[in-house]
C-alpha positions as CSV (number, residue, x, y, z in Angstrom):
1,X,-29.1,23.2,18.3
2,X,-27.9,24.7,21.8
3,X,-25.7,21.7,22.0
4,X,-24.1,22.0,18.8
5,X,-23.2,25.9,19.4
6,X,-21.7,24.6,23.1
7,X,-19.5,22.4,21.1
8,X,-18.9,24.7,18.5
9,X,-17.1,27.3,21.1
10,X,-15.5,24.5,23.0
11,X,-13.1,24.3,19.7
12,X,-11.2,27.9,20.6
13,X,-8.1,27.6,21.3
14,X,-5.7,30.0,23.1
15,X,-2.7,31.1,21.8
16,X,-0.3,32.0,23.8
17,X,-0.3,33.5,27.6
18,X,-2.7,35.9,26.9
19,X,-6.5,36.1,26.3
20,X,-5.7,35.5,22.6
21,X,-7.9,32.9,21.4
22,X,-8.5,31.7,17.3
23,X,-10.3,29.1,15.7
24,X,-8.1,25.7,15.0
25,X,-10.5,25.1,11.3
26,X,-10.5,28.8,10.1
27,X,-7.2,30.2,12.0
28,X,-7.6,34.1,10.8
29,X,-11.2,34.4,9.8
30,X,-13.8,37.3,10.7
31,X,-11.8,36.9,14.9
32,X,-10.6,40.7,15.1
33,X,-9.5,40.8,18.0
34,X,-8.0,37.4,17.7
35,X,-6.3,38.6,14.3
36,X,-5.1,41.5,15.9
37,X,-3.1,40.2,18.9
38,X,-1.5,37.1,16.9
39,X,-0.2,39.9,14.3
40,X,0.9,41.7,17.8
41,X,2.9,38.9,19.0
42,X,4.6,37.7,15.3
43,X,5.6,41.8,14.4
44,X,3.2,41.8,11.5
45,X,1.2,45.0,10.4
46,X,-2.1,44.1,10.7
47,X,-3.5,46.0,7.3
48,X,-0.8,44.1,5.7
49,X,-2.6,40.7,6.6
50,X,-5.7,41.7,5.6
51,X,-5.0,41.6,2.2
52,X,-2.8,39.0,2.5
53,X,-4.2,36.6,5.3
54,X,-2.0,33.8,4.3
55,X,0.9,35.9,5.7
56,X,1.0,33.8,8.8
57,X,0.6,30.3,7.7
58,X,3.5,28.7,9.4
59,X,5.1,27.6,5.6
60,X,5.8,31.1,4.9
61,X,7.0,31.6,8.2
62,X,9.3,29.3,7.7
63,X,10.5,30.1,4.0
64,X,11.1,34.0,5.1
65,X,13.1,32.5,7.8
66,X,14.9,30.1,6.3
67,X,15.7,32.2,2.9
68,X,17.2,35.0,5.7
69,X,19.1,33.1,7.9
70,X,21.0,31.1,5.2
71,X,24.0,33.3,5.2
72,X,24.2,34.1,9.3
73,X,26.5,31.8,10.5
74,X,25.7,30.9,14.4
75,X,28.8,28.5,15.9
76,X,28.7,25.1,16.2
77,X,28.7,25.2,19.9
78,X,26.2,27.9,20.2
79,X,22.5,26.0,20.3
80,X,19.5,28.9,20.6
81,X,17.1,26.1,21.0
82,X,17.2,23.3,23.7
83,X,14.1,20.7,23.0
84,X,12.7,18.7,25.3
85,X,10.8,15.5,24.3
86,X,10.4,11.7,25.0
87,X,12.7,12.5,28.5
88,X,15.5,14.0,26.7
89,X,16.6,17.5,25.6
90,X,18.4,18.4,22.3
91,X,20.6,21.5,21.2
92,X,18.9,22.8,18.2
93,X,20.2,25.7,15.8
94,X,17.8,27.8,13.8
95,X,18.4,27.4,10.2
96,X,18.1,23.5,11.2
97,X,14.7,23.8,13.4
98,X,12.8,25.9,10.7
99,X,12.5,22.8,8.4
100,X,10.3,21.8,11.0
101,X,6.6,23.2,11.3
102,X,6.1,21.9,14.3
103,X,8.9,23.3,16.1
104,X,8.6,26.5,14.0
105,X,5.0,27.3,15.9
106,X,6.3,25.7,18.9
107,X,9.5,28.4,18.6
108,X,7.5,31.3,17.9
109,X,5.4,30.7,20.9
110,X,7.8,30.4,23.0
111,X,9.4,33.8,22.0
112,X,6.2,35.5,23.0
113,X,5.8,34.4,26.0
114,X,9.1,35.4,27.1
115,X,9.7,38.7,25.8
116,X,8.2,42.0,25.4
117,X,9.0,42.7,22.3
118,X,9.0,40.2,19.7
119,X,10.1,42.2,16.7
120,X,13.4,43.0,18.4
121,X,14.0,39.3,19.3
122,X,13.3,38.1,15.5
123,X,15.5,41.0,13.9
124,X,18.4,39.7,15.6
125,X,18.2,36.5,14.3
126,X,18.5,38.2,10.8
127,X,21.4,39.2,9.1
128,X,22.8,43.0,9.3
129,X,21.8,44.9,6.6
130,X,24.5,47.9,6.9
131,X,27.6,46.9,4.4
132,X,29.8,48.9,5.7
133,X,30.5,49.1,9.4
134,X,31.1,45.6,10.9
135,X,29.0,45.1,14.0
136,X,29.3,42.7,16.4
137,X,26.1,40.5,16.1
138,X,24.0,40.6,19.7
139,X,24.1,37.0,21.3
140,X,21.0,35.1,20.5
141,X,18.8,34.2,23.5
142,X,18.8,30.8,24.5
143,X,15.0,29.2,24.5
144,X,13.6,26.5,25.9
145,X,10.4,24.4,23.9
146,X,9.0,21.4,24.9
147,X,7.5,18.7,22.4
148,X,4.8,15.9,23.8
149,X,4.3,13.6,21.2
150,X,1.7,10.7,21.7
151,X,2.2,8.3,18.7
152,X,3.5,5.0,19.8
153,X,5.3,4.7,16.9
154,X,7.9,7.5,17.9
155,X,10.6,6.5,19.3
156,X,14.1,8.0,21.1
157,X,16.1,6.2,18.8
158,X,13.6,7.0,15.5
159,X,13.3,10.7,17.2
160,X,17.0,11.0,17.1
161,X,17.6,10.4,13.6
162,X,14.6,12.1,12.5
163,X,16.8,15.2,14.5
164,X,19.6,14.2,12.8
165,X,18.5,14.8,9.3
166,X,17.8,18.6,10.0
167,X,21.3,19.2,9.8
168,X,21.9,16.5,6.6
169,X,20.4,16.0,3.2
170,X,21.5,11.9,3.5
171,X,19.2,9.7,4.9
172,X,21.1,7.3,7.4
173,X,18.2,4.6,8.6
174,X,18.0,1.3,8.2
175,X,14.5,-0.4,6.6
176,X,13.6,-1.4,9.7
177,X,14.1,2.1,11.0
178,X,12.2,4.0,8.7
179,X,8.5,3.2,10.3
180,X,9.5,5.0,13.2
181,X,11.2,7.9,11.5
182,X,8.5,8.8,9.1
183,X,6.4,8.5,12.7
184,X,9.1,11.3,13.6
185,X,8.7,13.2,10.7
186,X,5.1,13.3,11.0
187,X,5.2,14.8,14.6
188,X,7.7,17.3,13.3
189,X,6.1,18.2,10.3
190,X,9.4,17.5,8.4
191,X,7.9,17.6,4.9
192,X,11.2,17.0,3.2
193,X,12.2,13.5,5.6
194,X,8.7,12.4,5.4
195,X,8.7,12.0,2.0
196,X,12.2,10.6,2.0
197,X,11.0,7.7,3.9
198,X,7.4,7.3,2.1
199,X,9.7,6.7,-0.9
200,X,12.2,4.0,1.3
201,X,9.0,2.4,2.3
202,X,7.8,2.2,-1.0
203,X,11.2,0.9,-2.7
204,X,11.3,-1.8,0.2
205,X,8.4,-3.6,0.2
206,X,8.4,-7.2,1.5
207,X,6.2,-9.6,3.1
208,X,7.5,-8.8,7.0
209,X,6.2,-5.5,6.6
210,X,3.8,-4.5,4.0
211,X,0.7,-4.5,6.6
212,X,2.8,-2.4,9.2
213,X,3.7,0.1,6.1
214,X,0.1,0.0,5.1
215,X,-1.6,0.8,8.4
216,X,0.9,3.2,8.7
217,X,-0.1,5.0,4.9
218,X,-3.8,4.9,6.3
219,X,-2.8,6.3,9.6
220,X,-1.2,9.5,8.2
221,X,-3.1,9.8,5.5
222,X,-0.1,8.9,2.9
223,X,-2.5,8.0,-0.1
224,X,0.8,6.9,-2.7
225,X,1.8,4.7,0.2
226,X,-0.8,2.7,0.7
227,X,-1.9,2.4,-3.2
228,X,1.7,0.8,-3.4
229,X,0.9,-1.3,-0.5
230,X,-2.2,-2.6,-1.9
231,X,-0.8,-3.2,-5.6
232,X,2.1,-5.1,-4.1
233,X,-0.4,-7.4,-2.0
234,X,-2.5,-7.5,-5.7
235,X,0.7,-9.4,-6.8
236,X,2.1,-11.1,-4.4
237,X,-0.8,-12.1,-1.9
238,X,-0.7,-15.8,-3.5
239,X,2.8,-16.7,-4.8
240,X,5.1,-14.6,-1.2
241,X,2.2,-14.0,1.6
242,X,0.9,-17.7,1.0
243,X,3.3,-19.4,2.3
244,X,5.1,-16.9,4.9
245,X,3.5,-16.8,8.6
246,X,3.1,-12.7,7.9
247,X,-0.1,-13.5,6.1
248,X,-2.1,-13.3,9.2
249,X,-1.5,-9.6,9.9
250,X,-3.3,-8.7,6.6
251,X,-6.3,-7.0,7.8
252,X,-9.5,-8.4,6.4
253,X,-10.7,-4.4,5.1
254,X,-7.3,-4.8,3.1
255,X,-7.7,-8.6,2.4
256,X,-11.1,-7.7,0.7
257,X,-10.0,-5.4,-1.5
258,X,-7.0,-7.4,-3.0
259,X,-9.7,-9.7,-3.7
260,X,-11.5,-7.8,-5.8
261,X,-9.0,-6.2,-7.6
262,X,-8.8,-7.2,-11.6
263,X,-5.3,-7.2,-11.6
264,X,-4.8,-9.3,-8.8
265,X,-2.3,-12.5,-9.3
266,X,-2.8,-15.8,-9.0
267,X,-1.5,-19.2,-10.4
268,X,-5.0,-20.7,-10.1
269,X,-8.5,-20.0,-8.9
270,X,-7.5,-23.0,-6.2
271,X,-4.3,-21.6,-5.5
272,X,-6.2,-18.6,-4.1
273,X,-8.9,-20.1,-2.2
274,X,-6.3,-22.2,-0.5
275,X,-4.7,-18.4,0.3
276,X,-7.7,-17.0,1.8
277,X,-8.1,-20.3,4.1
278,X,-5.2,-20.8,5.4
279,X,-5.6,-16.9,6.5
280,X,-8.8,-17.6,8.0
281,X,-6.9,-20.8,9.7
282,X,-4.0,-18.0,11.2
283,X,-6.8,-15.5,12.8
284,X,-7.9,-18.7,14.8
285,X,-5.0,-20.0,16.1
286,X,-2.7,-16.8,17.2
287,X,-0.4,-19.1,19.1
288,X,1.2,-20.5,15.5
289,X,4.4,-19.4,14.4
290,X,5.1,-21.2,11.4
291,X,3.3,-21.9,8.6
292,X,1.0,-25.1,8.9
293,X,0.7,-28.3,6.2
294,X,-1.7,-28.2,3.6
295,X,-3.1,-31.3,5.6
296,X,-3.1,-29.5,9.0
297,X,-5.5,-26.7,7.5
298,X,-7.1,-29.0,6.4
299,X,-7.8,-31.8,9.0
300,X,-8.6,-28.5,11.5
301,X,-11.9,-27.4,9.6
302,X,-13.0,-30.9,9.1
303,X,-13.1,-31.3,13.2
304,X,-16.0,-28.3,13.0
305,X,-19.5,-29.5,12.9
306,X,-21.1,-31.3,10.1
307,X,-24.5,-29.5,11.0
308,X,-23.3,-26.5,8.9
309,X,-20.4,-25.3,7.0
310,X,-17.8,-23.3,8.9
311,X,-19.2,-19.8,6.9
312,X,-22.4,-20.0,8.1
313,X,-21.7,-20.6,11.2
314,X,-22.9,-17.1,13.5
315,X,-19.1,-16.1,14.8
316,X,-18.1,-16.5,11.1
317,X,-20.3,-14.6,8.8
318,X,-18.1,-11.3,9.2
319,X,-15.5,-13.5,6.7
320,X,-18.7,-14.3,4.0
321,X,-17.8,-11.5,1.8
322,X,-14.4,-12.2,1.1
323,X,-15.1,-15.9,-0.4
324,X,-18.3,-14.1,-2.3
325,X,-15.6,-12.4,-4.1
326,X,-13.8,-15.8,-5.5
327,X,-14.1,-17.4,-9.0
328,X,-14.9,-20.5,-7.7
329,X,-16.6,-21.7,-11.1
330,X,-12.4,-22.0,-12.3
331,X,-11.9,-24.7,-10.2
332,X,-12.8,-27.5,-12.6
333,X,-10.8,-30.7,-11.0
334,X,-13.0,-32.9,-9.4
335,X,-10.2,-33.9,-6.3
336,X,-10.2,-30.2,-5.4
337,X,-14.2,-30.2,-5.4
338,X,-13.9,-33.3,-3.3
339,X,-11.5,-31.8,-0.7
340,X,-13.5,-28.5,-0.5
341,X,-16.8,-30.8,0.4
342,X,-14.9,-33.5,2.8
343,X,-14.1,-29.9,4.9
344,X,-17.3,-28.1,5.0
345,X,-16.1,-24.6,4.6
346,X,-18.3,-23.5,2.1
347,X,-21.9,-23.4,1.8
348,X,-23.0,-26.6,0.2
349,X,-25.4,-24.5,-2.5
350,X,-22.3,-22.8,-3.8
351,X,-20.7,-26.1,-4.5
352,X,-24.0,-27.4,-6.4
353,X,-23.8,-24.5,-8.5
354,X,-20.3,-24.8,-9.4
355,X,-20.7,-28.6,-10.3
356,X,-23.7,-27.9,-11.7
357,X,-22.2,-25.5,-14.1
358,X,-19.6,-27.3,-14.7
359,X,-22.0,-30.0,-15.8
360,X,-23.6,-27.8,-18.4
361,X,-20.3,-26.4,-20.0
362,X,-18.9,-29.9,-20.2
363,X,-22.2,-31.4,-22.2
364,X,-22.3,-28.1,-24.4
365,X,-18.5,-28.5,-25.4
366,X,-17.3,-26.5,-23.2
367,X,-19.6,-23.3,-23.4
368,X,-19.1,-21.2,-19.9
369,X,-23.0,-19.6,-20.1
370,X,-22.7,-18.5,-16.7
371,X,-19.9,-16.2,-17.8
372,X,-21.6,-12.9,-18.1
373,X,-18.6,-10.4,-17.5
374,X,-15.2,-10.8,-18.4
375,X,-13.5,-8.6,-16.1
376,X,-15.0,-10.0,-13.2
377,X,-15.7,-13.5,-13.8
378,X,-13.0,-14.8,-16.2
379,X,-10.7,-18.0,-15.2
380,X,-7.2,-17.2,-14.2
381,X,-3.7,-18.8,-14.6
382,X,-0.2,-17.3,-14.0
383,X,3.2,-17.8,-14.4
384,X,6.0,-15.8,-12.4
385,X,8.8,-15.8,-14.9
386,X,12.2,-15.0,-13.1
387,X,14.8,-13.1,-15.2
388,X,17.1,-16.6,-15.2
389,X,14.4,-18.5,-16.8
390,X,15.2,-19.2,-21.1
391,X,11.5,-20.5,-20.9
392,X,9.1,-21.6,-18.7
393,X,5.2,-23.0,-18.9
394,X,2.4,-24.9,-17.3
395,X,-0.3,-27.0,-18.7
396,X,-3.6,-26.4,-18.0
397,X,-6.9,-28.7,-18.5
398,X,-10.7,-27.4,-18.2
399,X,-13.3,-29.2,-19.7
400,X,-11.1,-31.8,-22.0
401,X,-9.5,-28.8,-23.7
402,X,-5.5,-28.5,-23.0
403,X,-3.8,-25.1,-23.1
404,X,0.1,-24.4,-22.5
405,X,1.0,-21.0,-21.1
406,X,4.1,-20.0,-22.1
407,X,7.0,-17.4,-21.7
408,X,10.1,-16.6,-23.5
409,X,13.3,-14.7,-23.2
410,X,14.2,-12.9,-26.4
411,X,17.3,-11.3,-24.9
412,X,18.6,-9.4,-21.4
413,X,15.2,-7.1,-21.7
414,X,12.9,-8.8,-24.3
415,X,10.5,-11.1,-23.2
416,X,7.6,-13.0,-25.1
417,X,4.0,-14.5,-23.7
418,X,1.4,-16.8,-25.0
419,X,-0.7,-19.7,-25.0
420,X,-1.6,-22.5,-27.7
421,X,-3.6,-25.0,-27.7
422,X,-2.3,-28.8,-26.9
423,X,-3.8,-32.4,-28.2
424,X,-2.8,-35.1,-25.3
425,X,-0.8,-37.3,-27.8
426,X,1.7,-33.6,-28.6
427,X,5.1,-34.5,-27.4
428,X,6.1,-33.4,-24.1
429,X,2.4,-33.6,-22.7
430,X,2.8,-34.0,-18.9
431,X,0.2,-37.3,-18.9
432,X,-0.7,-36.1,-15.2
433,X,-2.6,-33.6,-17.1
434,X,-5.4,-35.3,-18.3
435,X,-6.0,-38.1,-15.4
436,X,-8.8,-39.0,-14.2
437,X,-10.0,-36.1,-16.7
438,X,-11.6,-35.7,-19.7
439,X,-10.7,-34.7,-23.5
440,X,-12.6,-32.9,-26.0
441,X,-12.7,-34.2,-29.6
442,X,-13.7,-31.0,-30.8
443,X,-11.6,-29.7,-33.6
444,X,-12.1,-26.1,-32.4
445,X,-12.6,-24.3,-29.2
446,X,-13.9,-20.4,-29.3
447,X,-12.4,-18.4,-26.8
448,X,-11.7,-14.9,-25.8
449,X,-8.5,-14.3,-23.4
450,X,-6.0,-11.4,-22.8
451,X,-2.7,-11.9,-21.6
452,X,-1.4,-9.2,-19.1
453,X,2.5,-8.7,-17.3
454,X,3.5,-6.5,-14.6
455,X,6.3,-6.0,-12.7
456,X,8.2,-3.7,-10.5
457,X,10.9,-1.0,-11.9
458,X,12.0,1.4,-9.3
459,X,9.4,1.6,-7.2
460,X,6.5,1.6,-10.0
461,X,4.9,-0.9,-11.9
462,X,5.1,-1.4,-15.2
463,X,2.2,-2.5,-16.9
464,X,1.6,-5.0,-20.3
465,X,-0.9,-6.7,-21.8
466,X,-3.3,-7.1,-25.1
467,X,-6.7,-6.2,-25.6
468,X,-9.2,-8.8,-25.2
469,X,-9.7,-11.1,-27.9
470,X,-11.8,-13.4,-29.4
471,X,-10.4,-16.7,-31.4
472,X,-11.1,-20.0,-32.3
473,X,-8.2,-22.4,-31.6
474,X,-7.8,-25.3,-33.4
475,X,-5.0,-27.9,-33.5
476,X,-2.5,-26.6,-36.5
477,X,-0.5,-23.8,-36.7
478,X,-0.9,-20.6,-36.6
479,X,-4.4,-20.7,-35.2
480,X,-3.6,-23.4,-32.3
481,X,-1.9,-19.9,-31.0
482,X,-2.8,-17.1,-29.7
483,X,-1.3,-13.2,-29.9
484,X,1.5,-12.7,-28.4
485,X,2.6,-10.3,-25.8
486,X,6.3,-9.0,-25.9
487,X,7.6,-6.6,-23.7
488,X,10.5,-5.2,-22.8
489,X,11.5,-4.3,-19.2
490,X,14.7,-4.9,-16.5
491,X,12.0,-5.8,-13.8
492,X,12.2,-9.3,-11.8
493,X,9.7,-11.6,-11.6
494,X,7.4,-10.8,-14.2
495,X,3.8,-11.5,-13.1
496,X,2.4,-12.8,-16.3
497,X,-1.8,-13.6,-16.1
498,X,-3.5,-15.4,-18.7
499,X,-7.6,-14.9,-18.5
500,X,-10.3,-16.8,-20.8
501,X,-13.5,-17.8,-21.2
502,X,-15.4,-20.0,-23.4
503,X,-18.2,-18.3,-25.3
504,X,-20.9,-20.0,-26.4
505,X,-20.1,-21.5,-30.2
């Protein structure tokens, strides 16, 4: 308990040269004689704040400011207010520094300590009231404030513009800039360019430096900018970060919750674990700088030890948790079964299940019983469908039945989604579909599938899709098809996700 009080007083702070003192949490609370001798130093009655302690929050500091000195017009040449920071100094007018809470406090401070009376020193930076006689406005006093700023991120350069924009409303920064001048803003506590940049950040999302803009969302507490990190990563995690080298600075906290995200993309269940591998295979070899062959991957987890899979494995169990989260019963082709064995990544019990599954669905007709939820368990397929494609689809195959997932553009915003059911002899069947495989003389197939879209307007996703549905498909029209989703949008790609299940029937 005594300890707890020692560290309890060890948060006052002093404010000022004074004895002043004030708690950082609770700034004007039940402190008197703290109360007092801040209202002292910033010309404020002291009864006044009383009833009204939120009279010297810095924000309102800086609006009564700001509001007053619009119309006083100091020269161009005529700085009040030399900074120092980072090793350099800057000439700094009023109405420009009182955008900045931080160099508002930093300003008021600094005209305490060097005068005797504040009041008179802040009047004069006010306009004259008196309409009638013109006065000759007292020169302002030149003051000196220093800024220490400890986040890596800032930089001179990123400093400079973030500086810069006090005195314009037009962002000038570059994408590669804007990291360090929302860094800049931060420090500064220049709301207005913060924001500016959260929403340049936001518009420029792209697989060099979605982790950096993410870390950067978490690090200052920026909530819309990391929820448009992660929903970018939900999208483009398999078809942009899978085959780019910037996949390895994903961190696994963020990795993980991609993974479990229903809305997350992918063109197969396959396509994804190969994802999540080949990130696994750039966190253990740093020195790579290019993206490695399928076969390289590959051949470097087969050189582990047979005597247990590469998961299990003691250094390894950290990365268990992100493969629990795969669908790994929607990988139904037995040469992707095979390769998954030959490397001994997984634990050999999952694999049994799978094939043992698959085993039971295939000599039930296709019934997925070990489907329970929908949401979290259902197969997915996608197609990315660029604004230049007329049409474009992909055959799939699980358990002898043969879908086509297809899209259509309608017109310069119209766009239409679906799948039907195929027979291998259809014309235009891709006969790579069905080797080695098997087909399903059932004249009907029971399943229940929604068909979702998304892409990205603006800055914001736009969202599609149709409710889950149960049908039976057969191999005549109209019930070899299912709903379709039309949507209209200017976005580009479209990320278009197709997700079934076979009920039992």
């Amino acid at each position: 308990m005594l300890n707890q009080k020692h560290r309890a007083r060890l948060e006052r702070q002093t404010v000022g040269s004074t004895n002043r003192w004030r708690f950082p949490r609770e700034p004007f609370s039940p402190d008197l004689l703290a109360l007092s001798q801040m209202c002292k130093a910033m010309s404020i009655d002291l009864d006044d704040t009383l009833k009204d302690p939120d009279r010297l929050c810095i924000p309102k500091i800086q609006k009564y400011f700001s509001e007053n000195l619009k119309n006083k017009v100091v020269p161009s040449g005529d700085a009040v207010v030399i900074l120092e920071c980072l090793g350099f100094t800057w000439e700094l007018h009023l109405p420009q520094l009182f955008q900045s809470e931080t160099l508002t406090r930093l300003y008021i401070m600094a005209l305490d300590r060097h005068t005797t009376c504040p009041k008179k020193e802040l009047e004069k930076l006010l306009p004259e009231p008196s309409p009638g006689k013109t006065k000759e406005a007292p020169p302002i006093k030149r003051m000196t404030i220093c800024l220490k700023v400890n986040d890596p991120l800032v930089t001179k350069l990123a400093f400079a513009k973030a500086l810069k924009n006090l005195y314009t409303s037009q962002v000038d920064m570059s994408l590669d800039e804007v990291l360090g001048v929302l860094a800049s803003a931060h420090a500064l506590q220049f709301s207005s360019l913060f924001q500016k940049c959260v929403v340049m950040m936001v518009k420029g999302l792209a697989p060099r430096n979605v982790t950096n803009f993410y870390l950067a969302g978490c690090k200052y507490r920026e909530e819309p900018l990391t929820s448009a990190c992660e929903k970018w990563l939900e999208m483009n995690l398999v078809p942009e970060m899978g085959n780019q080298i910037h996949l390895r600075k994903i961190p696994k906290e963020l990795l993980h919750k991609v993974l479990k995200s229903p809305r997350l993309f992918t063109f197969s269940e396959f396509h994804l674990l190969k994802t999540l591998i080949l990130w696994v295979y750039l966190q253990l070899n740093l020195r790579i700088q290019t993206i490695p062959t399928y076969e390289t991957v590959l051949t470097f987890f087969s050189s582990f030890s047979k005597k247990c899979c590469f998961l299990d494995q003691d250094a390894e169990q950290s990365l268990m948790p992100l493969f629990l989260g795969l669908r790994l019963h929607g990988i139904t082709k037995g040469q992707d079964l095979d390769v998954l064995r030959h490397i001994n990544f997984l634990p050999e019990a999952w694999l049994v299940r799978v094939t043992a599954n698959h085993y039971y669905s295939m000599e039930n007709g296709g019934d997925m019983a070990h489907v329970k939820d929908f949401t979290s368990q259902a197969v997915r397929f996608g197609l990315l469908f660029h604004q230049e494609y007329t049409t474009y689809s992909e055959t799939i195959a699980i358990y002898g039945f043969f879908f086509e997932i297809k899209g259509i553009k309608n017109g310069a915003t119209s766009y239409s989604f679906y799948m039907q059911r195929l027979r291998p002899r259809d014309v235009g069947f891709p006969s790579s579909v069905c080797e080695h495989g098997l087909v399903s003389l059932r004249a009907e197939r029971l399943v229940k599938y929604r068909i979702s879209a998304q892409t990205l307007v603006d800055g914001s996703w736009e969202e599609f899709g149709t409710k889950p549905t149960m049908q039976k498909f057969r191999f005549i029209r109209p019930s070899c098809k299912s709903q379709v989703l039309q949507i209209q949008t200017v976005g580009n790609p479209i990320y278009v996700s197709f997700l079934f299940t076979f009920p039992a029937s």
